[in-house]
mmCIF file of the N, C-alpha and C atoms, coordinates in Angstrom:
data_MODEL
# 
_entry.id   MODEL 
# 
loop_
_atom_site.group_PDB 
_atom_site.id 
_atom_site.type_symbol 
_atom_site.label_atom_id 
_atom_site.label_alt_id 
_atom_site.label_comp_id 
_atom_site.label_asym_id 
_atom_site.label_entity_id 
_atom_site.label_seq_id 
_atom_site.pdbx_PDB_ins_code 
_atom_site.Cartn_x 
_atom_site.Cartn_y 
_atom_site.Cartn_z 
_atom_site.occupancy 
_atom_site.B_iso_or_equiv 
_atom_site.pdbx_formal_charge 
_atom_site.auth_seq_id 
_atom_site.auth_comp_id 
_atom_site.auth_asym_id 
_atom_site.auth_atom_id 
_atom_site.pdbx_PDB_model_num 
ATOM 1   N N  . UNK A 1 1  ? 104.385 107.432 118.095 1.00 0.00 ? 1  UNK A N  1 
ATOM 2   C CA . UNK A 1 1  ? 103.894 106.365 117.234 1.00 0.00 ? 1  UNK A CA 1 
ATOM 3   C C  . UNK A 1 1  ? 102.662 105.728 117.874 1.00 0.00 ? 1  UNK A C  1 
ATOM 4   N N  . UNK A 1 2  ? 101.739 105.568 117.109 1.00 0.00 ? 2  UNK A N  1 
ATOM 5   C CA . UNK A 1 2  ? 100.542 104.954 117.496 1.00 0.00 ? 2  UNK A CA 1 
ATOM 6   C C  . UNK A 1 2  ? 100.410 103.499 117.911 1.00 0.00 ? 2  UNK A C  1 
ATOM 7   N N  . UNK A 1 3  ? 100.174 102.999 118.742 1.00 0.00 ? 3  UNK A N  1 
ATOM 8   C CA . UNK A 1 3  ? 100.032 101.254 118.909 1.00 0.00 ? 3  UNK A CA 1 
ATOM 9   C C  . UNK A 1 3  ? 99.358  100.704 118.133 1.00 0.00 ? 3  UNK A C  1 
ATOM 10  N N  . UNK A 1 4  ? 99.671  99.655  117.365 1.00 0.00 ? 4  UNK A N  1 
ATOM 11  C CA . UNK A 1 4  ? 99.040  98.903  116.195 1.00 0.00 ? 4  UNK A CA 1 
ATOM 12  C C  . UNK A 1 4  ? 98.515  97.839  116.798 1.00 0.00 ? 4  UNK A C  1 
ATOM 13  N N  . UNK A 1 5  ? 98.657  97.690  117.829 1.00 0.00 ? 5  UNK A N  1 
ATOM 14  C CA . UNK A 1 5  ? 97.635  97.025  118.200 1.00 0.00 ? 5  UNK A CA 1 
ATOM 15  C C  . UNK A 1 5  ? 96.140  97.174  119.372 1.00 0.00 ? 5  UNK A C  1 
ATOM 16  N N  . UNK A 1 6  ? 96.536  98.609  119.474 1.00 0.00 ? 6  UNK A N  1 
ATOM 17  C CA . UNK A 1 6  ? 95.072  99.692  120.099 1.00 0.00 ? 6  UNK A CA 1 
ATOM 18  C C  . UNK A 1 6  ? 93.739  99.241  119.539 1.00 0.00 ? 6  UNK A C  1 
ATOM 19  N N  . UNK A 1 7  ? 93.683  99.270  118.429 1.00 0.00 ? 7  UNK A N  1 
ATOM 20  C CA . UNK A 1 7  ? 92.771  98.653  117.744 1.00 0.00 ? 7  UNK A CA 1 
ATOM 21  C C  . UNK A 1 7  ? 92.276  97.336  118.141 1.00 0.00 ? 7  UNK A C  1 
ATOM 22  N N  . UNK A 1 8  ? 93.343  96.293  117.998 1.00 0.00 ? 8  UNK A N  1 
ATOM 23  C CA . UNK A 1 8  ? 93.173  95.179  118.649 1.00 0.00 ? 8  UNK A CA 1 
ATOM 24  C C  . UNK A 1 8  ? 92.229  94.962  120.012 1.00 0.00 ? 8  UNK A C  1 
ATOM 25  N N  . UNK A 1 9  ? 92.770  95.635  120.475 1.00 0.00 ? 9  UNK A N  1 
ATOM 26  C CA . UNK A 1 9  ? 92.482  95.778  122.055 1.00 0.00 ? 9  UNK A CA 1 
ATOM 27  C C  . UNK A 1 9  ? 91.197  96.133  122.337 1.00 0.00 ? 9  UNK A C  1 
ATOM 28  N N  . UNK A 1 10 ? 91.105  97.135  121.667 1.00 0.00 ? 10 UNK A N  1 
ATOM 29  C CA . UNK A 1 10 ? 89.236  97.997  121.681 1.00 0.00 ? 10 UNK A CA 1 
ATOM 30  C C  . UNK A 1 10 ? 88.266  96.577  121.140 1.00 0.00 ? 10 UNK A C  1 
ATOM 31  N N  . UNK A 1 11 ? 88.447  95.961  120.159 1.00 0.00 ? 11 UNK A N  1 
ATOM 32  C CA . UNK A 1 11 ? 87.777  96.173  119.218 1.00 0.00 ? 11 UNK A CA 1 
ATOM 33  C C  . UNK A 1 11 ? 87.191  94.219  120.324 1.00 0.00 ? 11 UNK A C  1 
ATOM 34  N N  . UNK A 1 12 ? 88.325  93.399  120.514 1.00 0.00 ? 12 UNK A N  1 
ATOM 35  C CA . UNK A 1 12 ? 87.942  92.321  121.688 1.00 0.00 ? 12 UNK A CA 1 
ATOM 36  C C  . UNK A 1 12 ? 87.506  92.907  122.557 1.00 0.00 ? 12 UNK A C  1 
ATOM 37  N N  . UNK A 1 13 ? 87.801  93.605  123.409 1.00 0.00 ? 13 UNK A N  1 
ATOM 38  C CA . UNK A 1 13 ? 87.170  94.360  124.700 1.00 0.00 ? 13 UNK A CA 1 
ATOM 39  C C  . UNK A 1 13 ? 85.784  94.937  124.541 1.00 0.00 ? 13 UNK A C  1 
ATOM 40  N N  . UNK A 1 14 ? 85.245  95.265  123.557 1.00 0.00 ? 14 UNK A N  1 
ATOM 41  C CA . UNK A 1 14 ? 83.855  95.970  123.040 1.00 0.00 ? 14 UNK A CA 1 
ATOM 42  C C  . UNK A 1 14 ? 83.229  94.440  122.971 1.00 0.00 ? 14 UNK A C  1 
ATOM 43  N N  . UNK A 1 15 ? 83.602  93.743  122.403 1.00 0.00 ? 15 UNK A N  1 
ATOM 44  C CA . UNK A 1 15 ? 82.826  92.412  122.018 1.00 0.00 ? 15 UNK A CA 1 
ATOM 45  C C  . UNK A 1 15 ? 82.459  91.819  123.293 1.00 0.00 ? 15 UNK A C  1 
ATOM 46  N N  . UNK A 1 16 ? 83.939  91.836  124.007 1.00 0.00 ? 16 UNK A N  1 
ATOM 47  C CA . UNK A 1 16 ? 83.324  90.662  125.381 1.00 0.00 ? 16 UNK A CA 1 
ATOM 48  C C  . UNK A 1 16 ? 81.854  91.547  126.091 1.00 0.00 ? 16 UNK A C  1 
ATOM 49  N N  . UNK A 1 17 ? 82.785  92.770  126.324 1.00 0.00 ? 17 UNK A N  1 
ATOM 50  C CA . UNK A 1 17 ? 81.869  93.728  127.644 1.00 0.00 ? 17 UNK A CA 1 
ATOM 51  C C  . UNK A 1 17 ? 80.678  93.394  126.824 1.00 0.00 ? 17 UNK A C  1 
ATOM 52  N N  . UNK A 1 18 ? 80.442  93.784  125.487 1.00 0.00 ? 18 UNK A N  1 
ATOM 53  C CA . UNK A 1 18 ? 78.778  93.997  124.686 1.00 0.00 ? 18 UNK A CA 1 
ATOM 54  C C  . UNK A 1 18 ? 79.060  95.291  124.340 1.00 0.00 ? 18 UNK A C  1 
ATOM 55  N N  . UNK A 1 19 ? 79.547  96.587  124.443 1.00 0.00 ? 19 UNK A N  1 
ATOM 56  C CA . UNK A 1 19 ? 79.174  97.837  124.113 1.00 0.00 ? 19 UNK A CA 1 
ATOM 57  C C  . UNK A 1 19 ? 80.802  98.525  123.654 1.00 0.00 ? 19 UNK A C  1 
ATOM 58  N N  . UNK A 1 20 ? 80.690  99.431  122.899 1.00 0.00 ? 20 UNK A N  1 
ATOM 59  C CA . UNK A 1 20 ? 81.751  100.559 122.963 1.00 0.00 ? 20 UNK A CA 1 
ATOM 60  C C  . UNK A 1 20 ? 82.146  101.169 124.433 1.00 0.00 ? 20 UNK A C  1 
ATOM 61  N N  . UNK A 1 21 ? 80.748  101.736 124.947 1.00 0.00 ? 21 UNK A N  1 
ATOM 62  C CA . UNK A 1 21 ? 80.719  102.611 126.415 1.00 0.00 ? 21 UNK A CA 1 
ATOM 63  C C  . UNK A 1 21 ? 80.990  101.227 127.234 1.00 0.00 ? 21 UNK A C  1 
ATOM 64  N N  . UNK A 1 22 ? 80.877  100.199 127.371 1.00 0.00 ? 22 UNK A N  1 
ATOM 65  C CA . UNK A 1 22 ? 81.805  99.529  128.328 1.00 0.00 ? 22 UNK A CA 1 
ATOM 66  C C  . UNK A 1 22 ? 83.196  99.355  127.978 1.00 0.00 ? 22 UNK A C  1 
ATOM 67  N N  . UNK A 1 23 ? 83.505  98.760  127.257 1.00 0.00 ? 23 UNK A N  1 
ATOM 68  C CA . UNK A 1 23 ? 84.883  99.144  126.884 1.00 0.00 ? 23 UNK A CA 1 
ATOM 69  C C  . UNK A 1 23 ? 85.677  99.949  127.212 1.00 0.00 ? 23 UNK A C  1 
ATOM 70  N N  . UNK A 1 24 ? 85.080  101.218 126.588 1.00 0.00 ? 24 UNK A N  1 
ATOM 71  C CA . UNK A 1 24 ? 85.708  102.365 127.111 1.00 0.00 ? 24 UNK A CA 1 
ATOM 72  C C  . UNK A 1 24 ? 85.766  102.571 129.015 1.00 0.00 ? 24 UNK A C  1 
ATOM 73  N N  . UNK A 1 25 ? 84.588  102.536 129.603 1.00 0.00 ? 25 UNK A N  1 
ATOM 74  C CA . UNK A 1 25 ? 84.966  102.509 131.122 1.00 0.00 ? 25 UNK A CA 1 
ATOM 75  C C  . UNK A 1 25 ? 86.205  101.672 131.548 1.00 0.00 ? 25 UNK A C  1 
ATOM 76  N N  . UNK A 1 26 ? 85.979  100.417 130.632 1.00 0.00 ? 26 UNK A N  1 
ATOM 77  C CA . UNK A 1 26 ? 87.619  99.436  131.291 1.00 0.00 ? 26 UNK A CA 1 
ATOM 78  C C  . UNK A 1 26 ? 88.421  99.984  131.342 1.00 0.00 ? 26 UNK A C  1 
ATOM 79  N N  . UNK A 1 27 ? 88.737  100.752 129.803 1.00 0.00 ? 27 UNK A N  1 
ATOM 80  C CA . UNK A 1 27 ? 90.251  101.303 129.963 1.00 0.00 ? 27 UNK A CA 1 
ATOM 81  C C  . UNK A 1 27 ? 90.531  102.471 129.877 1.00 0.00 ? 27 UNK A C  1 
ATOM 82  N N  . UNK A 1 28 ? 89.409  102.957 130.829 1.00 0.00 ? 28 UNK A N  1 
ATOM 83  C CA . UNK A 1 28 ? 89.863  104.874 131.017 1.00 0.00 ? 28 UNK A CA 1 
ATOM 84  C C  . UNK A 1 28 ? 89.681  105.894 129.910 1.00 0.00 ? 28 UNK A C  1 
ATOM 85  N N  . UNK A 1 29 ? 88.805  105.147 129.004 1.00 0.00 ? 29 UNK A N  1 
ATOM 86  C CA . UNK A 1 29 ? 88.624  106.521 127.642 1.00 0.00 ? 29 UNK A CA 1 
ATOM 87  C C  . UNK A 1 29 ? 87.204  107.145 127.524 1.00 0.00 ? 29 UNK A C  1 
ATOM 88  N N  . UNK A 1 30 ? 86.845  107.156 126.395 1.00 0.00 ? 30 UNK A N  1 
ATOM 89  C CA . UNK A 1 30 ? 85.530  107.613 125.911 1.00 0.00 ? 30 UNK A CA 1 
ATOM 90  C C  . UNK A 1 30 ? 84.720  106.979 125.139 1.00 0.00 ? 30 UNK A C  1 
ATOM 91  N N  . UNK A 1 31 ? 83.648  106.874 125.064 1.00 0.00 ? 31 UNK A N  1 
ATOM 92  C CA . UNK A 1 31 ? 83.136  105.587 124.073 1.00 0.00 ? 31 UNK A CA 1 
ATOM 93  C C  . UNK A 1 31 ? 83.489  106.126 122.659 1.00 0.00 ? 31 UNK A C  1 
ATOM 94  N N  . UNK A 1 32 ? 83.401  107.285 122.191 1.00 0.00 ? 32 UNK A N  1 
ATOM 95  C CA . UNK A 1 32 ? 84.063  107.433 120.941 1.00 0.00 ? 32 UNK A CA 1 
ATOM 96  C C  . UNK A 1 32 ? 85.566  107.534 120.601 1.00 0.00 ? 32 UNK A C  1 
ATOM 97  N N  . UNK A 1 33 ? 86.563  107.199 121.836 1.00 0.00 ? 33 UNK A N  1 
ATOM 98  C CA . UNK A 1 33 ? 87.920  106.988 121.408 1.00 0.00 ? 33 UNK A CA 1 
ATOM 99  C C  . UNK A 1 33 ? 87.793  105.453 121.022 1.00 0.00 ? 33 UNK A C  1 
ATOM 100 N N  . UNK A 1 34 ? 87.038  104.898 121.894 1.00 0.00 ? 34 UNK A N  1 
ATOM 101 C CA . UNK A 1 34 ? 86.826  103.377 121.129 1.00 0.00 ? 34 UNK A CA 1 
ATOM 102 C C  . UNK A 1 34 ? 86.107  103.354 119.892 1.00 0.00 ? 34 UNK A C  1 
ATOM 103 N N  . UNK A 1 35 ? 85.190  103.893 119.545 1.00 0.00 ? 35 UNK A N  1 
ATOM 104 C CA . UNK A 1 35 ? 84.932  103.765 118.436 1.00 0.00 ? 35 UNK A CA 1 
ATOM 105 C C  . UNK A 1 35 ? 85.778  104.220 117.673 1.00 0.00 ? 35 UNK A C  1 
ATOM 106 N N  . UNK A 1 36 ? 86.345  105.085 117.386 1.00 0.00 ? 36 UNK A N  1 
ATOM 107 C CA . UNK A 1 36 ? 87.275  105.534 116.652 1.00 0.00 ? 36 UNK A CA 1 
ATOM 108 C C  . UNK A 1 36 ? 88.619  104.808 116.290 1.00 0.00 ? 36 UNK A C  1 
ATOM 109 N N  . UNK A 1 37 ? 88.896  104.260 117.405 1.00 0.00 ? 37 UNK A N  1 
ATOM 110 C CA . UNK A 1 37 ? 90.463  103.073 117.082 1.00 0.00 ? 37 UNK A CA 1 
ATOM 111 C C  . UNK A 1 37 ? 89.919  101.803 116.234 1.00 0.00 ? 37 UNK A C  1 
ATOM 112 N N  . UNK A 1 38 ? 87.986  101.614 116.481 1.00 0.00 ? 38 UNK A N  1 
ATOM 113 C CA . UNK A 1 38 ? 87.846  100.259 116.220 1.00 0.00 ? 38 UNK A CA 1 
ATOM 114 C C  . UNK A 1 38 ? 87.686  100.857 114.785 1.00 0.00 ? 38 UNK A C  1 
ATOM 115 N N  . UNK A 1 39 ? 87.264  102.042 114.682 1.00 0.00 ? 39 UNK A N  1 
ATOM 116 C CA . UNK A 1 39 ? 87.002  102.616 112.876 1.00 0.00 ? 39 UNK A CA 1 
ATOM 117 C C  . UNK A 1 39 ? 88.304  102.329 112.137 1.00 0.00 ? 39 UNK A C  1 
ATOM 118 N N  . UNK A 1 40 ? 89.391  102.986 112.394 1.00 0.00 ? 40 UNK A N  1 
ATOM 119 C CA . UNK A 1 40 ? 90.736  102.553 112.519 1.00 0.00 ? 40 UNK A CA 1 
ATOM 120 C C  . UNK A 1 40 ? 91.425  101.365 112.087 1.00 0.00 ? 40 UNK A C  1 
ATOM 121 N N  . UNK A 1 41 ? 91.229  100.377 112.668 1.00 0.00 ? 41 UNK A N  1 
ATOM 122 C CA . UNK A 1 41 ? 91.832  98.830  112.766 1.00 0.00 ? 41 UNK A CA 1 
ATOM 123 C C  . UNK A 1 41 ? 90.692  98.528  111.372 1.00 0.00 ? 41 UNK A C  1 
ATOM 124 N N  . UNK A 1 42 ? 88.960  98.931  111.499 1.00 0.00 ? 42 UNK A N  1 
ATOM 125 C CA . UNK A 1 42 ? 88.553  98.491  109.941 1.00 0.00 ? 42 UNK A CA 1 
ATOM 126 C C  . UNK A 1 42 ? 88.816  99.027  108.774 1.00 0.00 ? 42 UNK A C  1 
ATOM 127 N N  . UNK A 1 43 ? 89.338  99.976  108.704 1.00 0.00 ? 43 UNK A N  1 
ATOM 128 C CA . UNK A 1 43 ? 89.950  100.576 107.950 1.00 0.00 ? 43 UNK A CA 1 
ATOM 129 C C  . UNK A 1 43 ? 91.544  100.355 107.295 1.00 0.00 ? 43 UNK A C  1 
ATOM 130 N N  . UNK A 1 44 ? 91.806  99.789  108.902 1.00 0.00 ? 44 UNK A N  1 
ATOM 131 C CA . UNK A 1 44 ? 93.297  99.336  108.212 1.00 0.00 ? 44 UNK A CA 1 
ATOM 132 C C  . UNK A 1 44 ? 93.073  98.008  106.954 1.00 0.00 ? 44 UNK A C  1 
ATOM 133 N N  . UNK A 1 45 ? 92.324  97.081  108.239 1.00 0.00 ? 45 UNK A N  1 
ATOM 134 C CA . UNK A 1 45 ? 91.759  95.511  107.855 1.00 0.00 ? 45 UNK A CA 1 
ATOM 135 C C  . UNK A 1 45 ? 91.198  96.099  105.885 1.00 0.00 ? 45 UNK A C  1 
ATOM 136 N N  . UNK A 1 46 ? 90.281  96.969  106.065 1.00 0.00 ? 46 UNK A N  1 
ATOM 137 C CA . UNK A 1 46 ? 89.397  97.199  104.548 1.00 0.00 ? 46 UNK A CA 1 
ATOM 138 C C  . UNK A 1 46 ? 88.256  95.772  104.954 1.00 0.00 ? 46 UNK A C  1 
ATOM 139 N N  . UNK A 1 47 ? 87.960  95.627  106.158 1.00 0.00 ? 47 UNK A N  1 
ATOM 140 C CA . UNK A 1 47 ? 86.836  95.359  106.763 1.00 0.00 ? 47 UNK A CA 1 
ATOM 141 C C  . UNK A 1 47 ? 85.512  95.722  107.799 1.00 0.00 ? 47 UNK A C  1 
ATOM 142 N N  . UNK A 1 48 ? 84.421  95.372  107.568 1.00 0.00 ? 48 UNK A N  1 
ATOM 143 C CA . UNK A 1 48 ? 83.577  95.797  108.968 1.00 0.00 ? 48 UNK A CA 1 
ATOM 144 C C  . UNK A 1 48 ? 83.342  94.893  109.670 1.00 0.00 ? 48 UNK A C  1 
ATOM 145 N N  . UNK A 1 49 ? 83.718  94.962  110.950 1.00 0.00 ? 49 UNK A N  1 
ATOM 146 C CA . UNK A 1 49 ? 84.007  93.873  111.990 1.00 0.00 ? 49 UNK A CA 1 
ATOM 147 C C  . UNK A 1 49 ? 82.965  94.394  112.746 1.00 0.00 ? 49 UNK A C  1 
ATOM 148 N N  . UNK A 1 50 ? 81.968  95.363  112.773 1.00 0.00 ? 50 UNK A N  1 
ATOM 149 C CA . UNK A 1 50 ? 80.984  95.230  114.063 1.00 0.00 ? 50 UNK A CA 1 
ATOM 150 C C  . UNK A 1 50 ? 80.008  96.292  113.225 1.00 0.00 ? 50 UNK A C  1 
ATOM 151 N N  . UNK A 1 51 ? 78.883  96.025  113.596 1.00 0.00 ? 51 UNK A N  1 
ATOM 152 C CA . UNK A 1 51 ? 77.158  96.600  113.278 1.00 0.00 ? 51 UNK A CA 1 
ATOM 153 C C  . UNK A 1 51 ? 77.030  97.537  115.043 1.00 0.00 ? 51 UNK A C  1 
ATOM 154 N N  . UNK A 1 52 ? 77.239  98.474  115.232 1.00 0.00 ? 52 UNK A N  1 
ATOM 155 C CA . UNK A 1 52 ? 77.160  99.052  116.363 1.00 0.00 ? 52 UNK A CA 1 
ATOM 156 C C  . UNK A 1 52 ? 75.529  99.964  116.523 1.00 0.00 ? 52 UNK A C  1 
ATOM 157 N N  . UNK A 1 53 ? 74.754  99.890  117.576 1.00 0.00 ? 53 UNK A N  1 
ATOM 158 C CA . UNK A 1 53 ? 73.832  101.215 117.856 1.00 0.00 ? 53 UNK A CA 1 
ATOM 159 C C  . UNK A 1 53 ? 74.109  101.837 118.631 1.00 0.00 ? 53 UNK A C  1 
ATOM 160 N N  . UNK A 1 54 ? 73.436  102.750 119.571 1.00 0.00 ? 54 UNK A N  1 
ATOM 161 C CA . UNK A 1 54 ? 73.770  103.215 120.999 1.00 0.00 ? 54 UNK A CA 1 
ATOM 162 C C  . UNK A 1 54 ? 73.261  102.151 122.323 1.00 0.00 ? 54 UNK A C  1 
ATOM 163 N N  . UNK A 1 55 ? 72.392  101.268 121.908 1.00 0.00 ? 55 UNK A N  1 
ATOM 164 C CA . UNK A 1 55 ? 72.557  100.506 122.919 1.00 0.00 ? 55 UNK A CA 1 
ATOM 165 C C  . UNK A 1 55 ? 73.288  99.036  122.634 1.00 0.00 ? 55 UNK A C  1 
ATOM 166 N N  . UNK A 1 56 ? 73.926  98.253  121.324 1.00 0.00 ? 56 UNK A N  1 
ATOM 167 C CA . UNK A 1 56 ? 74.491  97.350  121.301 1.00 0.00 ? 56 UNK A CA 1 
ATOM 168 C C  . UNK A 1 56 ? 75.752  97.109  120.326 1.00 0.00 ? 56 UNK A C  1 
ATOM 169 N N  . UNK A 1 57 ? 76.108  96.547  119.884 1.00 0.00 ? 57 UNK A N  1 
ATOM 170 C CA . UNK A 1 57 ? 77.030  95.913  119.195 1.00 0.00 ? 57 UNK A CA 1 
ATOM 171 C C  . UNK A 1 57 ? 76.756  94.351  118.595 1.00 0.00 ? 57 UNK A C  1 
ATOM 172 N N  . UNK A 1 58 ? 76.783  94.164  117.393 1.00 0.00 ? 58 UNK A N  1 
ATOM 173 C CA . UNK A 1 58 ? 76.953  92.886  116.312 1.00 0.00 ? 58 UNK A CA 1 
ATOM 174 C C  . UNK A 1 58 ? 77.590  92.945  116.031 1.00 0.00 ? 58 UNK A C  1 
ATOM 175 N N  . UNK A 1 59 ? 78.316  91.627  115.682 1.00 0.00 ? 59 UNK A N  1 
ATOM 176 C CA . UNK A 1 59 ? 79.900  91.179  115.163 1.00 0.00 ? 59 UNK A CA 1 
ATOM 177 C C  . UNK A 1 59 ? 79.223  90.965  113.543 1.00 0.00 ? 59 UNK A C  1 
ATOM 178 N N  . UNK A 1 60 ? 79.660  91.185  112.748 1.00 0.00 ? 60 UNK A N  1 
ATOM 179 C CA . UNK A 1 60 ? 79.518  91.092  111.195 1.00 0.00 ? 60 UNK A CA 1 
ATOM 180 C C  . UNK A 1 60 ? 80.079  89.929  111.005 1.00 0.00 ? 60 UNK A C  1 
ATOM 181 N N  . UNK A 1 61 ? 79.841  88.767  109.806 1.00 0.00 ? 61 UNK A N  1 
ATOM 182 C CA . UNK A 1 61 ? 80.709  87.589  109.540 1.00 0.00 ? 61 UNK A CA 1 
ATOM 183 C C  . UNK A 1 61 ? 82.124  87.428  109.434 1.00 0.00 ? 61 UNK A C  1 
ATOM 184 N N  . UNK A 1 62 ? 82.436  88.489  108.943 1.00 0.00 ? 62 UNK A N  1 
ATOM 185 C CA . UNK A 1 62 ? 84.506  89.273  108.997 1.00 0.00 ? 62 UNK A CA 1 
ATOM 186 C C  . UNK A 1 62 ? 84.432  89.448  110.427 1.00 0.00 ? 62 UNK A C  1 
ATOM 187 N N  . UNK A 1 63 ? 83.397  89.895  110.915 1.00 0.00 ? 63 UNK A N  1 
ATOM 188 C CA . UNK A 1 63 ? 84.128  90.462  112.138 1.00 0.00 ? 63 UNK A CA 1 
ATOM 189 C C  . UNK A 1 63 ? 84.349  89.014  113.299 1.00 0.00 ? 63 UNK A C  1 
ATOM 190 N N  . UNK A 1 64 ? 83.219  87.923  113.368 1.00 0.00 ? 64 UNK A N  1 
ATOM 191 C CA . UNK A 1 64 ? 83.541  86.932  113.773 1.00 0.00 ? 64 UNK A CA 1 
ATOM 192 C C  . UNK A 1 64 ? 84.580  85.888  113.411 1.00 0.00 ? 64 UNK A C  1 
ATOM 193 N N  . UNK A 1 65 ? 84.850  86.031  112.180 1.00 0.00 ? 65 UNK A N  1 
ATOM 194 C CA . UNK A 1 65 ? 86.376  85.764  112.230 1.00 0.00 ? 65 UNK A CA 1 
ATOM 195 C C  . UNK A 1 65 ? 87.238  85.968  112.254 1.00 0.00 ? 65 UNK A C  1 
ATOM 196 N N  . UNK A 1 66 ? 87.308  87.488  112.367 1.00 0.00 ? 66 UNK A N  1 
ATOM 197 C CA . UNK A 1 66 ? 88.716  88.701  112.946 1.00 0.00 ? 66 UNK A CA 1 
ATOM 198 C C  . UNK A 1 66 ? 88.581  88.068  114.612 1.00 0.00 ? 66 UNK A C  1 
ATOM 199 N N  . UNK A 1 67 ? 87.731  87.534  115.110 1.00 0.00 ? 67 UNK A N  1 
ATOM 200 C CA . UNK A 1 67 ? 87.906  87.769  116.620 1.00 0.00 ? 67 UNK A CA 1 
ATOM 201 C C  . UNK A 1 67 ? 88.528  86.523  116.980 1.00 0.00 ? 67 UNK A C  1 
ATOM 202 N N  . UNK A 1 68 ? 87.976  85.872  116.337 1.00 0.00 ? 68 UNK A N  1 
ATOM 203 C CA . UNK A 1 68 ? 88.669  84.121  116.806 1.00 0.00 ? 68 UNK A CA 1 
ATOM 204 C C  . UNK A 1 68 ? 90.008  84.345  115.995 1.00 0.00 ? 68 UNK A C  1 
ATOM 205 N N  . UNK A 1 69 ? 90.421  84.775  115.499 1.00 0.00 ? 69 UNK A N  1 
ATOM 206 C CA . UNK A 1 69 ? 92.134  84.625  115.240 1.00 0.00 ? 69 UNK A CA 1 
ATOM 207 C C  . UNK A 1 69 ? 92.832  85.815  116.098 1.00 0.00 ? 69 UNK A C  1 
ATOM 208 N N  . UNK A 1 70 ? 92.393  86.923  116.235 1.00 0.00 ? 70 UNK A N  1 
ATOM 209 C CA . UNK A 1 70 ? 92.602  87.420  117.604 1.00 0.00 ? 70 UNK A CA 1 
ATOM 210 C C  . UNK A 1 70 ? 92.919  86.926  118.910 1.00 0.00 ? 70 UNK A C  1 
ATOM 211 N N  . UNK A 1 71 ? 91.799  86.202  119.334 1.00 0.00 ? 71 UNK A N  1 
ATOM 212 C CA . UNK A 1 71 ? 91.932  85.012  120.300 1.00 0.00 ? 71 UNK A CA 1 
ATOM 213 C C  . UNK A 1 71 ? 92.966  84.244  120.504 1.00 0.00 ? 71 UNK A C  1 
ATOM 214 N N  . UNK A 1 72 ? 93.577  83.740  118.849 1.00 0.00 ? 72 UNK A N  1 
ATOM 215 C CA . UNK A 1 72 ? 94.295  82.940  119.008 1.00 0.00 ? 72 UNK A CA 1 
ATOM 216 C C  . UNK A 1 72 ? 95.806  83.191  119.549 1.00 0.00 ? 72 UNK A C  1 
ATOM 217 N N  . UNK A 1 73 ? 95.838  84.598  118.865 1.00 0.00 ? 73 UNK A N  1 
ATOM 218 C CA . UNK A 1 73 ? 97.075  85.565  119.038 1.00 0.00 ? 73 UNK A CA 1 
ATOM 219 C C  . UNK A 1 73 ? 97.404  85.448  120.440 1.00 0.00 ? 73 UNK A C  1 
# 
């Protein structure tokens, strides 16, 4: 069974670090397993929570308020 909250996890961790590829170094993956869980969790949501390039990451207006109730969790 998949962790439902993997997603979770990537998707704060990409925000703080700034990048997918940091993220991923934290927790031992690949920058596209992070992208992929964070595709995932927006998909579950039927939101876009981040504007990504290869060198950054933007939080979208959903996505800044997916993060602060995250937070709160």
């Amino acid at each position: 069974m998949e962790d439902r909250f993997a997603g979770i996890r990537d998707f704060v961790l990409a925000v703080d670090k700034g990048s997918l590829t940091a993220a991923a170094a934290a927790l031992g993956l690949t920058g596209s397993a992070v992208g992929k869980s964070i595709s995932k969790l927006e998909a579950r949501l039927g939101l876009q929570l981040l504007h990504s390039t290869t060198r950054r990451i933007d939080l979208t207006s959903e996505g800044e308020a997916y993060l602060l109730s995250c937070r709160r969790v």
